[in-house]
Every structure is written in structure tokens, then in C-alpha cells.
N, C-alpha and C positions, 0 to 999 in steps of 0.2 A: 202827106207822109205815107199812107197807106199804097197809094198810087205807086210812089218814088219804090218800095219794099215789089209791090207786086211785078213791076215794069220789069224788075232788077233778076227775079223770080223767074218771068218767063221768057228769058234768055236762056242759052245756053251754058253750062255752069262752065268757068274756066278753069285750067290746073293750074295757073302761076298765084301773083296776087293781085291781078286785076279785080277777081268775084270778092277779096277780104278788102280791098282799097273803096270799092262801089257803095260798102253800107255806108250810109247817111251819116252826116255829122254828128248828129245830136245821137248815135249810140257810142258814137268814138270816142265821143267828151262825156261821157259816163253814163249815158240814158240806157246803158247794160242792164238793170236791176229792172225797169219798168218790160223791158221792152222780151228778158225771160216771163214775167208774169203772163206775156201778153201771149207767148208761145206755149208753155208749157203748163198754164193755170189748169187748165180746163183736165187734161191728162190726167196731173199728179194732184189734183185739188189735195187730197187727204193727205201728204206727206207734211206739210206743215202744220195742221193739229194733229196729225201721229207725234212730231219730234216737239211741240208745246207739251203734249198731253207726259210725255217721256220726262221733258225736263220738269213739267210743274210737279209729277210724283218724284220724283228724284229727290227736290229741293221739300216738300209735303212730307218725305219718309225722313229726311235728314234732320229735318227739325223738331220732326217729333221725336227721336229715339235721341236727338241733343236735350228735349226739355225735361225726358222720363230719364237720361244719364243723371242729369241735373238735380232735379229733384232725388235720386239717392243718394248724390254726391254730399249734399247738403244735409243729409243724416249723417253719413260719416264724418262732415267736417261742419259741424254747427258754428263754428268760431268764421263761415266765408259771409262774408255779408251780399248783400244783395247786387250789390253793383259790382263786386266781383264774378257774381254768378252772371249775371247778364253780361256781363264784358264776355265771360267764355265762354258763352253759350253763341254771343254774337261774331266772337272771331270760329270758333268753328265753322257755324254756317255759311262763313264766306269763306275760310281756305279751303272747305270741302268743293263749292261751287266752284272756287278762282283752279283747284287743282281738277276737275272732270273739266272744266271747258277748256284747260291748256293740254288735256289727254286727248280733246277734240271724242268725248264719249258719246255726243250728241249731233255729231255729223252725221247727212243724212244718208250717206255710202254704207255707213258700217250698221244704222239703226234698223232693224227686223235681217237682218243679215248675216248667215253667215256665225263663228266663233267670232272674230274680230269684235264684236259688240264687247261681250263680256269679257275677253283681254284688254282692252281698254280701260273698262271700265274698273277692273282691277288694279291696273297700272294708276287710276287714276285714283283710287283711295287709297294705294300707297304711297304715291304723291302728296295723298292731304295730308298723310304723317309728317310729315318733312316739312312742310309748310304751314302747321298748324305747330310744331315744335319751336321755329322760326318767330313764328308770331308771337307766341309765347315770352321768348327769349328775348322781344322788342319791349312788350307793355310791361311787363313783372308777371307776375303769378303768385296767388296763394299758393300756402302751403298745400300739399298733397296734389297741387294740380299737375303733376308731370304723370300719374296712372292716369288721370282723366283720357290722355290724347291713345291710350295702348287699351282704356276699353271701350270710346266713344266709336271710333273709327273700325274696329271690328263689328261691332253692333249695327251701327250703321251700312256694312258689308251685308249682316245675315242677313235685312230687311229687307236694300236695294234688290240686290240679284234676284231672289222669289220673286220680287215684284216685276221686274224687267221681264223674267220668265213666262210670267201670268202677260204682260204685254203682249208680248209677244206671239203666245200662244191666240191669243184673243185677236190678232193681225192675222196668223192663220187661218183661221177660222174661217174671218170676211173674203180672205185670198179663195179658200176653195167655196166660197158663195159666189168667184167671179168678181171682186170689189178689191179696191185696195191695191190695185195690181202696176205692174210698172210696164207702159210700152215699149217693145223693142222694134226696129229697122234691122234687120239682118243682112249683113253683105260679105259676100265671100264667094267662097268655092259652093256648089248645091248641093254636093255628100253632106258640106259637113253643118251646113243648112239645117239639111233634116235631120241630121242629129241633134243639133241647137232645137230643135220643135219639138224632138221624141222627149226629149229633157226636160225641157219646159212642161210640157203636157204630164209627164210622169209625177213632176215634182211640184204641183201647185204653191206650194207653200213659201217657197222661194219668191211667186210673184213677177216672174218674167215671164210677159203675152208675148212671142212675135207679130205683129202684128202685119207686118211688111215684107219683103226681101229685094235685096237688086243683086242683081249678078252682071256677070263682067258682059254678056249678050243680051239682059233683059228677056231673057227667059228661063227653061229651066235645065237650059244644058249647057254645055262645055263652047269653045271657038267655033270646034268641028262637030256636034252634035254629042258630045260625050258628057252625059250627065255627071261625072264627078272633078270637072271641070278640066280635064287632058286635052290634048291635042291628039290623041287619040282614035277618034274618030267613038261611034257610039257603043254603049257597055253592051256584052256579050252578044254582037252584031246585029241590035236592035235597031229601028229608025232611029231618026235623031228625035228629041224630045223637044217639043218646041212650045209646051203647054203655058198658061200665063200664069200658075199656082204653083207653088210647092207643097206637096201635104195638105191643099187648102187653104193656104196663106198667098196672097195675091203678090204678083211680082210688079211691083212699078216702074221698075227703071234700070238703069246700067249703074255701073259702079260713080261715074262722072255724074250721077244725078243725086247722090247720097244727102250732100249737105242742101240741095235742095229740098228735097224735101224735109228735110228736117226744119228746114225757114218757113216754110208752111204751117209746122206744127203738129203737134198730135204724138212724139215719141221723146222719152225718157229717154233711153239705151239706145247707143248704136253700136250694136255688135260686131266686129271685124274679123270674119272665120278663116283661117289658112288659104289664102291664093296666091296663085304667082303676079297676079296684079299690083298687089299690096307693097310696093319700094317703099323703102325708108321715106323718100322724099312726097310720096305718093300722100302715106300716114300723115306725115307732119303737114300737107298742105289741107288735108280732109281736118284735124285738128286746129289750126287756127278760120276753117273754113265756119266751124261749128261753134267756134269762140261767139258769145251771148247769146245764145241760145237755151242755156240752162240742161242743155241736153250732156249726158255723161258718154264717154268715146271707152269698148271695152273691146279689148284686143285678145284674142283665142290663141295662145302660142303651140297649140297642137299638142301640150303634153298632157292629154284628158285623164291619163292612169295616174299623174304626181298629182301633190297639191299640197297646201297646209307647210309645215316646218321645213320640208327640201326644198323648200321654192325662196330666193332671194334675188333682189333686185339692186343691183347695184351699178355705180357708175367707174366704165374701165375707157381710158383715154378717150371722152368725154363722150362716150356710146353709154348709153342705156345695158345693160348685160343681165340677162333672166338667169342665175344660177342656179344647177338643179346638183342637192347633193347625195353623195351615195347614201343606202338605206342603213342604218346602225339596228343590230343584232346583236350587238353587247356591250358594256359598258356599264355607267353609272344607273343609270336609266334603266336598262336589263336587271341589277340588282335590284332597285325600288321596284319592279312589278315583281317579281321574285317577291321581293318581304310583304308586300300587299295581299299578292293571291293565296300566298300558305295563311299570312294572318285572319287574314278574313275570310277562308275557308275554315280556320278551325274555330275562329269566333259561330262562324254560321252553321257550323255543327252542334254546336253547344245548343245552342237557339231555337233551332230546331231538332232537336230532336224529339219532343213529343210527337209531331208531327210527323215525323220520319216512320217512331214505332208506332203510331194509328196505321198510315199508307201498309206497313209491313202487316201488321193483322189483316186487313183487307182485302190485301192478295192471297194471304194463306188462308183465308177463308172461304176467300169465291173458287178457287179453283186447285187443281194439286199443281206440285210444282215450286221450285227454290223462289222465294221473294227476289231475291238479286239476279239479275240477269248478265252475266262476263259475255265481251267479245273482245275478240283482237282488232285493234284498229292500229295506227300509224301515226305518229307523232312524228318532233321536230328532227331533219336529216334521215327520213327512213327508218328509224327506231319504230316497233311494234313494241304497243303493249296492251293491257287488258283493260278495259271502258267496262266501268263498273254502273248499270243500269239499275229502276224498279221493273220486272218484271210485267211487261202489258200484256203478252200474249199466251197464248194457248201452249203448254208446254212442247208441242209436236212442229212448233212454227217453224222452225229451217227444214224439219223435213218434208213440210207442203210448200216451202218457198218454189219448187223447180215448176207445179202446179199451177202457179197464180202467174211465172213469170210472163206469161203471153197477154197477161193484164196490167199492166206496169205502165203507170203512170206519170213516171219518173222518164227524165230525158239523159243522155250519155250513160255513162255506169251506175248513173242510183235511180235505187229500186225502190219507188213510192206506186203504194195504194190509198187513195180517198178512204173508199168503204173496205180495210182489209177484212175478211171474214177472221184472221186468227185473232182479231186484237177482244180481248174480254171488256167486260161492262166497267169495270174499275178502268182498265186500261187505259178505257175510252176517255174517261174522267181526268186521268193522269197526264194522257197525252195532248188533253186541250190546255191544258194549261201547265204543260211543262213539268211537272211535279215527278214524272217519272226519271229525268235527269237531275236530279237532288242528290243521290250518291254520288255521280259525279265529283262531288268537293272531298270526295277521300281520293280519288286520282290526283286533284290541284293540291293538297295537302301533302300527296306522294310525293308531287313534280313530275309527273307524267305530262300534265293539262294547266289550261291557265283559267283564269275568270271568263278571260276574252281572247278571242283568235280564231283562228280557222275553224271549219267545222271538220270535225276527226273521220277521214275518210277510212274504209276498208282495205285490205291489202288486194283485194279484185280490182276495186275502183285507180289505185296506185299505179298496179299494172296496164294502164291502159291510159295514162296521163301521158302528154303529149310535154316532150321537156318548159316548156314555160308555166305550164301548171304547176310542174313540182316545185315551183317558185313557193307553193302553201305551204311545204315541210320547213321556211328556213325559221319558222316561230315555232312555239306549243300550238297545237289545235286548245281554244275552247269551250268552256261551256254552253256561252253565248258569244257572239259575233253581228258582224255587217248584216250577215246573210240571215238573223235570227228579227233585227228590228225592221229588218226591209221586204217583209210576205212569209219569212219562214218557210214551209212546205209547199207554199203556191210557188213560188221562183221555180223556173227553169235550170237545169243543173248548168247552163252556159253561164246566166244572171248570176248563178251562187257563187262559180268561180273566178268570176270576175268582181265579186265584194272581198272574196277575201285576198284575191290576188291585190286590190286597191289597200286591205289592210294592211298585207304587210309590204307594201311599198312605203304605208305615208302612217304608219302605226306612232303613238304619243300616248302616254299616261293620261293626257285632258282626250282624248279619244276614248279609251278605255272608260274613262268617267265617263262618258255623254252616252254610250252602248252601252251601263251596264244600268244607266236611268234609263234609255228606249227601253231596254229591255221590260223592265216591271210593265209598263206601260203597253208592251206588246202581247207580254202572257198574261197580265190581267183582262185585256180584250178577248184572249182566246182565237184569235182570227189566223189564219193559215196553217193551224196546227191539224197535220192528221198520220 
């Protein structure tokens, strides 16, 4: 068997369906299941006790918050008898279970990945309502049991999700220890190659290695020697590039040798980056080439700025069609962050306010000078208005600003110092951990500013926006953003523009939720702030 696999192997790979007709009987007639273990064991070992470990706490939390529902229940309703209680205690845990495995929450695409997890996983205890109502409605039900299904199934929500969360963080963890990781085979164009690497590398936690790449010459240039795959001839009339690495990632082969090596073994992902290689027909034959392999086929459609809610996939006269939709600016959605960001700005005044007027003493103490610090900044469509700060610096600061400029550590229009000399010892305090932007929620309270959005550039820095930047005025700037959970003041003013250029392309109320938990998490570390 092995022979007949190798022989098949070190042939040259064909485009029709001679190479899919060649594999062996006995994977045709179902030996698929043995015969991924045999390929992809060794790679993904941990993904099948990652996704045990997922489902066995799942079914662990659900039981237990059925048996503690249970036992209060049965205070409130002494008259259930016992075998009522255990009949609903036992159709729960099965519509809960019957309704996450028909949401597919536990497949292994979506698990440590991604939102998609936890939209599912939602969709799939609203699911259990439905089917735990159903059930219901089959056996009988004591009295009072129809609140049971409206508090078990919430309850069960607050337990799951923390716990998925803590999963997953804990996946994390091993990802950037090197562990846990998913191999990829990269094939495409080599631009966009090493952008697929810069990514990878940046983002450990996501868990895509490249491990491989082929390109359309088996090396790491273009036809004619043009590394970002043209016909062109070489980038800014350099030699041609003919090195056998990308970035450090070894190139094995051409595009015709992809699903070979994948039958070899060793890769998870094969990545498919924008080339003019890549035909319809091309795709479809590398996909049934990679059928039992266990390996998953994931396609780069080039639109690296969209993602998330403008992205749908549907089928148009019987084509595949990637829909990308325009970006929404107002609406029903625009009202909810509206009633969110005033609510919860003035909730979080209240809240804090001791600590507001502790910070204000502290400044009026250490140095002379107004506690609050006003500037004009630039909100949604060009509108200026006044950014209401705590005061960090030395009251003289804009008029040594012109002094320090030849020290600016900041890239394009903004003006960052590490070690500023004007920032005070309080300041200093304030500005690692954010605390100095706490006024702020009387600008979001205004409607000047949001919770979350852009960061609120100056009217200098405006002036010198290149027309696709100002793409950041069509929201509120706010207090926190992309650019706040992703380095903060380490990011390059290029890296900054293009977080919040990405936010308000692919901006959503479950986005604002996810930035404004990194957030706590970024100013409790204190890291990139100066």
C-alpha cells in the first residue's frame, strides 16, 4: 500500500483526473478516515483533544448549571416530584447538546478561531430554546416548567462563553510557546506570500505557521524574474530573484506540485494567494486533488481591508459569488451605538467619579496649571471640536513643542516622544495607564466622540491626509479603538491608519464589544503607552 501511495507520489502531478483516478481502491471505498489520520496525525495531534476537551466542558458546564437550575426549582415548586425533575433535567441536556451539534459549535474550522466560534455558539443556545420548548411540548410538563427553559438556557449562556474564553485564551498561550499550531503550504503570487508570513508572524495566536510555499517558477520570483509575480520583468530593475526561501520559509515546488506535497504530509492549510495561475478550473482540480487528506484548501480573495459582516458568499447562476457590501454609516445600528455610548458614558461618570476628583487633586497639587486640558481635534466629516483631557504636562508644553520637534518619534503627522521632558510625575502615572483620557466621556456624553473609533487626529495632521485617510472622519473618533488594543503608542502612524481605516470599513456593535474588553486588558498591562 505504501509503495502503490509513494510510486503515485513520485510522479509528476497531473491537471486532469488522471492524479484523483490513481489513489487506491481502498481509499475510494471509504479508507478516507484512516488514511487522513495517517497524513495529518502527526501535524494536528492536539486538535482532537483541543475540540474533546471543548465539547466535554460544554456538556460539564451544562449539567451542572441544569442540576443547580434544578435544585432551586424544586424549592419553588415542592409539589415536582422526582421523576419529573430528572426527566427535565435529562431532556435539557440533550436539546442543549442535540441544538450546539446542529449549530456544528464544535467543528474544528471555527474552534480557537476567529468570532465565528462564539456566533455559533450563540445561535446554538438559542437553538436549545426552541428545542427544549418542543420537547417539552412532546412529554407534558409540570407546572411552572415553561420559566425553567427562559432561565436554564440563559444561565447556561453565562457559564459556557467565560469558559470557551478561558479555552481559548489557554490555546493562546501554547500558540505563542510555538505549540498548538496549524501548518500551512502557501501558494500564490510571492508579494502576497510574504504578506501571508508578516501576518502569521505578527499574530501568533491565530496559529498559522507557513511552513512551505510553491510558486508558479519554484522560486521566489515572478515568470520573468519579477518578485511580485508580473510579467514584468524585476521590481525597481533589480536581478531577478531566484533564491529558494521566502522570508525564510523554503520554497518546494511550483504550483503543479501543491497537492503533492500535501500527500506527503505535514500541512493543515493550504493557502491559495492571488495569482493569475489560479483558473476556476485550476482551483477545482487542486480541491478534489486534496480530497482525503484532511487537509483544509483556503482561498485569499484579495480583499485584505474587508472582512467580517460585508463579506457574503453566495451562489449566482451556479458560480460561487464573494459579495462585498457597501459600509453603513447610519441606520438602526448607528442609533444603538448612539444610545450605548451616551448611556454608558454617563453611567461611567457617575462611577467614577471619586476617582476622577482624587486624579484632579493630584494634578493641582504637583504643578500649577488648569487640571483639564482642551484641544481642538477633528471629528466625524471635518467637524472640529474640543477633546477634553487630564492635564499631563508642564503648563508651557505647546510652547516647547517647536523645541522637541527635531526629537519626534512619531512617523507622518504625529508627534510622539518616549521620554517627553514636559510630561510631569503624575502624568507619567496617568498616561501609562490611560487614566488621563477619562474626561473624555464628557465629549461621548456630548456627541462629539464614541466609546470606540478612530483615534481623534489634530487639524495639522488633517491637513496633510492623503484623500483615502480621510476615509477616518466618515465615524466619531474614539476613546479607544483598533489602534489603542494593537501597541497603542508603539505602532507607526502608517500601522495606526490602517486600524482604523479597517474599522470603519468592517465596524459592528460585537466589534465595539470585543475593543472595548482588549481594551481593559491593554491599559491594565500598561504597555505601549507614552
Amino acid at each position: 500500500m505504501t509503495e502503490d501511495v509513494d510510486s503515485r507520489l513520485a510522479g509528476p502531478l497531473s491537471t486532469d483526473h488522471a492524479y484523483r483516478a490513481a489513489k487506491p481502491a481502498w481509499q475510494r471505498r471509504g479508507g478516507r478516515h484512516r488514511e487522513r489520520r495517517a497524513f495529518t496525525a502527526s501535524a494536528t495531534s492536539w486538535e482532537p483533544r483541543y475540540r474533546q476537551a471543548v465539547i466535554a466542558t460544554d456538556l460539564i458546564a451544562t449539567s451542572l448549571v441544569v442540576i443547580v437550575v434544578g435544585a432551586v426549582m424544586k424549592l419553588r415548586h415542592p409539589a415536582w416530584t422526582a421523576f419529573e425533575l430528572v426527566t427535565l433535567e435529562v431532556l435539557t441536556v440533550l436539546a442543549v447538546a442535540w441544538a450546539l451539534g446542529l449549530s456544528r459549535v464544535w467543528h474544528p474550522v471555527v474552534l480557537g478561531q476567529g468570532p465565528d466560534e462564539f456566533s455559533r455558539l450563540g445561535k446554538g443556545l438559542f437553538a436549545s430554546i426552541v428545542a427544549l420548548n418542543l420537547s417539552l411540548l412532546a412529554v407534558g410538563t409540570p407546572a411552572g416548567a415553561r420559566l425553567w427553559v427562559f432561565v436554564v438556557v440563559p444561565a447556561i449562556a453565562m457559564l459556557v462563553f467565560p469558559q470557551r474564553y478561558v479555552l481559548r485564551q489557554l490555546l493562546h498561550r501554547q500558540r505563542y510557546k510555538g505549540r498548538c499550531l496549524l501548518p500551512v503550504l502557501a501558494a500564490g503570487n510571492p508579494a502576497a506570500i510574504r504578506d501571508l508570513i508578516a501576518r502569521t508572524r505578527d499574530s501568533a495566536h491565530v496559529g498559522w505557521r507557513v511552513d512551505a510555499v510553491c510558486t508558479e517558477t519554484g522560486m521566489a520570483s515572478g515568470p520573468n524574474g519579477s518578485t511580485n509575480g508580473s510579467a514584468n520583468g524585476s521590481a525597481n530593475g533589480h536581478a531577478p530573484n531566484t533564491a529558494t526561501d521566502l522570508d525564510g520559509v523554503p520554497i518546494i515546488g511550483t504550483f503543479r506540485d501543491v497537492a503533492q506535497h500535501v500527500w506527503r504530509g505535514g500541512y493543515r492549510i493550504v493557502a491559495i494567494t492571488p495569482d493569475a495561475y489560479w483558473t476556476p478550473d485550476r482551483l477545482r482540480t487542486l480541491a478534489w486533488d486534496l480530497e482525503g487528506t484532511g487537509t483544509e484548501m483556503v482561498i485569499d480573495p484579495g480583499l485584505m481591508a474587508v472582512a467580517g459582516p460585508r463579506l457574503h458568499v453566495s451562489g449566482v447562476l451556479g458560480m460561487p459569488v464573494l459579495r462585498v457590501s457597501e459600509p453603513t454609516f447610519t441606520g438602526f445600528r448607528r442609533v444603538i451605538k448612539e444610545l450605548v455610548d451616551r448611556s454608558c458614558a454617563a453611567l461611567l461618570l457617575m462611577l467614577l467619579a471619586p476617582l476622577l476628583l482624587t486624579v484632579s487633586v493630584l494634578i493641582a497639587v504637583e504643578s500649577k496649571g488648569p487640571v483639564f486640558y482642551r484641544q481642538r481635534r477633528v471629528g466625524k466629516d471635518g467637524t472640529e471640536f474640543t477633546i477634553v483631557k487630564f492635564r499631563t504636562m508642564h503648563s508651557d508644553a505647546d510652547q516647547r513643542l517647536a523645541e522637541l520637534a527635531a526629537s519626534n518619534d512619531g512617523a507622518g503627522p504625529l508627534f510622539k516622544l518616549r521620554a517627553d521632558p514636559r510630561i510631569t510625575r503624575v502624568g507619567a502615572v496617568l498616561r501609562r495607564y490611560s487614566l488621563d483620557e477619562l474626561p473624555q466621556l464628557f465629549n461621548v456624553l456630548g456627541g462629539s466622540m464614541s466609546l470606540v473609533g478612530p483615534r481623534p487626529p489634530l487639524p495639522s495632521e488633517c491637513a496633510e491626509y492623503p484623500p483615502h485617510v480621510r476615509r477616518r472622519l466618515l465615524v466619531k473618533p474614539g476613546m479607544t479603538g483598533l489602534w489603542q488594543v494593537s501597541g497603542r503608542s508603539d505602532l507607526s502612524w502608517e500601522a495606526s491608519v490602517q486600524l482604523d481605516l479597517r474599522y470603519v470599513e468592517d465596524w459592528s456593535l460585537a466589534l465595539d464589544a470585543l475593543i472595548l474588553w482588549k481594551t481593559i486588558r491593554a491599559v491594565a498591562s500598561g504597555e505601549g503607552a507614552y
